[in-house]
C-alpha positions as a Markdown table, in Angstrom:
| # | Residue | x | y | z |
|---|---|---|---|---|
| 1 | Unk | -5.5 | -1.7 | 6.4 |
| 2 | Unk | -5.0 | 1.4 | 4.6 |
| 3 | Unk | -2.2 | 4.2 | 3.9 |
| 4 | Unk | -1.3 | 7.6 | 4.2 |
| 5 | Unk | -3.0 | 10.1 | 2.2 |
| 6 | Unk | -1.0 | 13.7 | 1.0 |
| 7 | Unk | -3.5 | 15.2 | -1.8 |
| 8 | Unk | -6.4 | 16.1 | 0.6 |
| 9 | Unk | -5.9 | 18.8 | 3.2 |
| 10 | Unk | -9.6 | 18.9 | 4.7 |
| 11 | Unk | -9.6 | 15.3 | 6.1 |
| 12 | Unk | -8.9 | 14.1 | 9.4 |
| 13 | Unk | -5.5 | 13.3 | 10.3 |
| 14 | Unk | -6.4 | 9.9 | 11.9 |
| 15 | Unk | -9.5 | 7.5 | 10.3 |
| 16 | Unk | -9.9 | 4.0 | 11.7 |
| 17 | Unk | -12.9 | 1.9 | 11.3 |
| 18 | Unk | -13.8 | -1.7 | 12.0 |
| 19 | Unk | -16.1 | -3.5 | 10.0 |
| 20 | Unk | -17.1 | -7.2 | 11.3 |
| 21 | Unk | -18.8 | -9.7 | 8.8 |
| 22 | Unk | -22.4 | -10.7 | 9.4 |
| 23 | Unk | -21.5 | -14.2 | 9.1 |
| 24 | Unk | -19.1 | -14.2 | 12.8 |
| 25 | Unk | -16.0 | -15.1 | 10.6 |
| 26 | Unk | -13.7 | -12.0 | 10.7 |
| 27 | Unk | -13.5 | -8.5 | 10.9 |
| 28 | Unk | -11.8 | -5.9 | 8.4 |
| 29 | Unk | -9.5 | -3.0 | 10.2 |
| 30 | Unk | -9.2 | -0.1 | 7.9 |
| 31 | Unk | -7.1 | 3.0 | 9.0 |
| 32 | Unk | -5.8 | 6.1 | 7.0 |
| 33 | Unk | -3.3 | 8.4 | 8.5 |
| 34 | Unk | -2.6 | 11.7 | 7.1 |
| 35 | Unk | 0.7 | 11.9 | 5.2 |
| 36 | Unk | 1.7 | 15.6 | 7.3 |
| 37 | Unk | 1.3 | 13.1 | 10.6 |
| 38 | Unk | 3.3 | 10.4 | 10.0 |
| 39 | Unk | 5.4 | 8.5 | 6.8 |
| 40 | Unk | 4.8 | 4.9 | 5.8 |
| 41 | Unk | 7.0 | 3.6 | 8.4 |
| 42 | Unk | 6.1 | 5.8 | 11.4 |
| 43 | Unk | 2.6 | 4.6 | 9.6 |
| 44 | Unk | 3.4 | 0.9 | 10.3 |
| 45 | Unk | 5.1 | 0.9 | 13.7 |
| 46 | Unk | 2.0 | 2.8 | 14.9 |
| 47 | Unk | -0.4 | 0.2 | 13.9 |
| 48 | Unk | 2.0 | -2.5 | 15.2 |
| 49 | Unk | 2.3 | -1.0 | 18.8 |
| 50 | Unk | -1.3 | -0.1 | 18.8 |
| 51 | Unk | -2.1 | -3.4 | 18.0 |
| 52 | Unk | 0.9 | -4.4 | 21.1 |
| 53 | Unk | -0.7 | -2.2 | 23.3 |
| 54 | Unk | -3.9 | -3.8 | 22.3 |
| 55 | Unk | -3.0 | -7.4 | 23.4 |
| 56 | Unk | -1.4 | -5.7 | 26.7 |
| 57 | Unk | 2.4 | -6.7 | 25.1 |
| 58 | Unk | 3.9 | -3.2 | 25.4 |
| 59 | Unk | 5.1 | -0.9 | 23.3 |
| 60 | Unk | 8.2 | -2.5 | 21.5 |
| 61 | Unk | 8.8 | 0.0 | 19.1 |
| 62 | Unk | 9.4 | 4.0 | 20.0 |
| 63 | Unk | 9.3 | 6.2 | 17.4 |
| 64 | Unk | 12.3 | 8.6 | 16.5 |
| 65 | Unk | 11.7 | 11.5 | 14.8 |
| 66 | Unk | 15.1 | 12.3 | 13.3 |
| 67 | Unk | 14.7 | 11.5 | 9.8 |
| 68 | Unk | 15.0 | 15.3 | 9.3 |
| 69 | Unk | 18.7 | 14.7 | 10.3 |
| 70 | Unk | 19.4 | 12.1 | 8.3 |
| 71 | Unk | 17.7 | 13.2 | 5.0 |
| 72 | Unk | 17.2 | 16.9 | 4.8 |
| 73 | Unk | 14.3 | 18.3 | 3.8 |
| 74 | Unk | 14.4 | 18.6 | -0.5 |
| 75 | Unk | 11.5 | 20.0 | -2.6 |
| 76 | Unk | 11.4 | 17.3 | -4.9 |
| 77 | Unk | 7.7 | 16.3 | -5.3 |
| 78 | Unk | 5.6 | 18.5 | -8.0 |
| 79 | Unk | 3.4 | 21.5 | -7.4 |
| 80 | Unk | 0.5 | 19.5 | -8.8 |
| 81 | Unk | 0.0 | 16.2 | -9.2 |
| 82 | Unk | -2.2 | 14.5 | -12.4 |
| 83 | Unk | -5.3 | 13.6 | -10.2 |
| 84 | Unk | -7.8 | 11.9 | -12.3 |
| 85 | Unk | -10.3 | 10.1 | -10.6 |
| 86 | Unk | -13.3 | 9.0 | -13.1 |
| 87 | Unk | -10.7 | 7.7 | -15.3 |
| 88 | Unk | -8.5 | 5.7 | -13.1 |
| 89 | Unk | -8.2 | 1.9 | -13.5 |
| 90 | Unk | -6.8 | 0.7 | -10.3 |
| 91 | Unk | -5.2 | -3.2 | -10.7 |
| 92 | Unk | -3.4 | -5.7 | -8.5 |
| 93 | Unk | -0.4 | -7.7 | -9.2 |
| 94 | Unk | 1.5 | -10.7 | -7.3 |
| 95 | Unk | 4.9 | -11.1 | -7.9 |
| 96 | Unk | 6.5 | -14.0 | -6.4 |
| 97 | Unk | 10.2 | -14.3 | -5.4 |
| 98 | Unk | 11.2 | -17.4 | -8.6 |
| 99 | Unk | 10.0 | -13.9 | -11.0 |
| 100 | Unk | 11.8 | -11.5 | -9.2 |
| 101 | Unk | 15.1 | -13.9 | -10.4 |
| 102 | Unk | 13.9 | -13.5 | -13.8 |
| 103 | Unk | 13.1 | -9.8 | -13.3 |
| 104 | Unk | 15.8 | -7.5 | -16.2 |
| 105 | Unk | 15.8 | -3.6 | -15.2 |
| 106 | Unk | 13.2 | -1.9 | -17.4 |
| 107 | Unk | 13.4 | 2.0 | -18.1 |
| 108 | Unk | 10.3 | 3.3 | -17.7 |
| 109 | Unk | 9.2 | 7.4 | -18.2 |
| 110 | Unk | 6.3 | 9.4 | -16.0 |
| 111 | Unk | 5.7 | 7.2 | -13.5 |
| 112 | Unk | 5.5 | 7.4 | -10.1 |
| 113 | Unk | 6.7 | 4.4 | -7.5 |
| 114 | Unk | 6.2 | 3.9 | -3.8 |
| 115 | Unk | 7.0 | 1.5 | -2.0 |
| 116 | Unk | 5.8 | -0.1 | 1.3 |
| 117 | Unk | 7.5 | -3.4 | 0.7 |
| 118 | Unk | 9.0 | -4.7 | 4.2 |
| 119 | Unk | 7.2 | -2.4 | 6.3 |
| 120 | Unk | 5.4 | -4.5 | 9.5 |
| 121 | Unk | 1.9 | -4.5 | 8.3 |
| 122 | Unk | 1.3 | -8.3 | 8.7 |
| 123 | Unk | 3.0 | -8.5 | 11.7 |
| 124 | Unk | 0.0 | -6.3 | 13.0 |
| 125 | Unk | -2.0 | -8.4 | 15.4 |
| 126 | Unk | -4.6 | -6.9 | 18.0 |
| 127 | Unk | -5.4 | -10.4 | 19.5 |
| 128 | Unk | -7.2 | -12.1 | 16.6 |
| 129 | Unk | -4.3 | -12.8 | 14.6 |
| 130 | Unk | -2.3 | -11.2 | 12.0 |
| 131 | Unk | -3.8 | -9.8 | 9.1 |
| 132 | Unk | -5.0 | -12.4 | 6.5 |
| 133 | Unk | -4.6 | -9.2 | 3.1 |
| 134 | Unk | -3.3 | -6.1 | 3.6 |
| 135 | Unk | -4.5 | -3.7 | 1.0 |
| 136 | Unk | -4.7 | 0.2 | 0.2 |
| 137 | Unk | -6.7 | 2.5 | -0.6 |
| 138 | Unk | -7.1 | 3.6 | -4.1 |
| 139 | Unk | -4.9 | 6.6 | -4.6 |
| 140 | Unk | -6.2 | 8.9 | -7.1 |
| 141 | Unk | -2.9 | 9.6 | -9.0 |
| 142 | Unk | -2.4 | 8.9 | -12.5 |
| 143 | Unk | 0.2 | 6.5 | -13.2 |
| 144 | Unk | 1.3 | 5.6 | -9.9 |
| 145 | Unk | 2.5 | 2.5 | -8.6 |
| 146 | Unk | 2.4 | 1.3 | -4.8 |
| 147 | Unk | 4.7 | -1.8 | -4.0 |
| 148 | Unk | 3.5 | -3.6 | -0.8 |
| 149 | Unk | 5.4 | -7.0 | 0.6 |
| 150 | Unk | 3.1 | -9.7 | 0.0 |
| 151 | Unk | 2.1 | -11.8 | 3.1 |
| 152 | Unk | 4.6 | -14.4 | 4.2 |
| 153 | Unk | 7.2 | -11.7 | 2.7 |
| 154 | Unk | 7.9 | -14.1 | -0.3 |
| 155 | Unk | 7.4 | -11.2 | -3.5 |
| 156 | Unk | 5.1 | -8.5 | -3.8 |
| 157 | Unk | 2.4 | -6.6 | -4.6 |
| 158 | Unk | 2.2 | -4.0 | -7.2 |
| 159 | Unk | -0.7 | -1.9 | -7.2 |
| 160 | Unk | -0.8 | 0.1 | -10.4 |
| 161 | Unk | -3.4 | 2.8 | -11.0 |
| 162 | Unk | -3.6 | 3.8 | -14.4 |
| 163 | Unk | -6.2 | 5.3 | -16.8 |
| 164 | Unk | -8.6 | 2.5 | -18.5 |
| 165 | Unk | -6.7 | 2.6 | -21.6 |
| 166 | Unk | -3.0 | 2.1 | -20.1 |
| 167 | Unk | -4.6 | -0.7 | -17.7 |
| 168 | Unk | -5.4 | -2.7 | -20.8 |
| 169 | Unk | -2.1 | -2.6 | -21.9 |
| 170 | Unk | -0.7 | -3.0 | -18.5 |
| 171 | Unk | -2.9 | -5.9 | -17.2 |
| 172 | Unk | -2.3 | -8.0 | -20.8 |
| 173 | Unk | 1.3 | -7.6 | -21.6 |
| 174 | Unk | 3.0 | -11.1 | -21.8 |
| 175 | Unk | 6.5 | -9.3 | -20.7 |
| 176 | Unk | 5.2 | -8.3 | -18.0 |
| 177 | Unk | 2.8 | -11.5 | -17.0 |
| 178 | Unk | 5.7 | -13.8 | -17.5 |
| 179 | Unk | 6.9 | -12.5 | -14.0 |
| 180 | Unk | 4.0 | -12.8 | -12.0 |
| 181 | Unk | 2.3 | -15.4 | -10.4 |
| 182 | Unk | -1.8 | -14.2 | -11.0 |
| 183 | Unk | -3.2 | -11.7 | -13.7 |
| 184 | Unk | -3.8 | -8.5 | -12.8 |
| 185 | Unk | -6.8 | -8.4 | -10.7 |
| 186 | Unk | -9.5 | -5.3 | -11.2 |
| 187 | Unk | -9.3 | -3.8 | -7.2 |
| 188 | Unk | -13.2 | -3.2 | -8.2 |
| 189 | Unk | -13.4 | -7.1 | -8.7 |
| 190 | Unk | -11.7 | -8.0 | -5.5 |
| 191 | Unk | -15.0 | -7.0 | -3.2 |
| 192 | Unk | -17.3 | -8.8 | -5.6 |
């Protein structure tokens, strides 16, 4: 599954493709939604009642559009955001819920966070079960990090993308390792 993209403003607003494997065992969904169309959540519950609709369930989940309401509208996010992407090192972590009781607050500067931990996404089933990974798209932002539930809901994911230099300090710091449960994976490794 994808995300919801905000940097470009000449792509579709809606992408889905399906990509079955030659071998009859499974199928990849990927979807990108543009970020002016719909937040992660509003991203999420319109996969999951697609997916509903899909299998014939019904739609469970209406969307309400009143977040305007209950969080005005603030111009908080810069006028231009580091975009770097020849340089980037995208990496994947798994943090599992024994590290997040060892987990001590750490102050760190210039970085960006998201997170997409809790949203539905493996709870998104069009008939063939629910999602066996959910992963996103590479964001093209230096030094941002995406946290995504991890399936099961037991930890997380932490997608860091960072330029090649950071990444090696990132990927190889024993602080850091001692809370998760795998070492940082390349996301270029993963679909070799």
């Amino acid at each position: 599954m994808g995300g919801s993209t905000f940097l470009s403003f000449d792509q579709p607003p809606l992408s889905v493709q399906l990509n079955e494997f030659t071998l009859g065992d499974g199928c990849a969904v990927a979807v990108t939604m543009s970020h002016k169309l719909a937040d992660g959540t509003s991203f999420a519950e319109f996969l999951k009642a697609w997916a509903d609709t899909a299998r014939a369930c019904g739609v469970h989940a209406r969307p309400k559009f009143e977040s305007a309401a209950l969080f005005p509208p603030q111009d908080v996010m810069p006028e231009s955001m580091p975009v770097a992407p020849s340089m980037l090192m995208p990496a994947r972590l798994l943090i599992r819920g024994e590290q997040l009781e060892r987990a001590e607050e750490v102050e760190v500067e210039r970085y960006m966070f998201t997170s997409w931990c809790r949203f539905p996404f493996y709870e998104t089933d069009f008939g063939w079960g629910g999602p066996a990974w959910v992963a996103s798209p590479p964001y093209m932002l230096e030094n941002f990090f995406l946290l995504m539930s991890a399936r099961g809901g037991d930890g997380f994911e932490v997608w860091a993308f960072l330029t090649e230099e950071e990444m090696e300090g990132f990927a190889n710091d024993p602080e850091l390792l001692a809370f998760t449960s795998s070492p940082a994976t390349s996301v270029h490794a993963l679909g070799s």
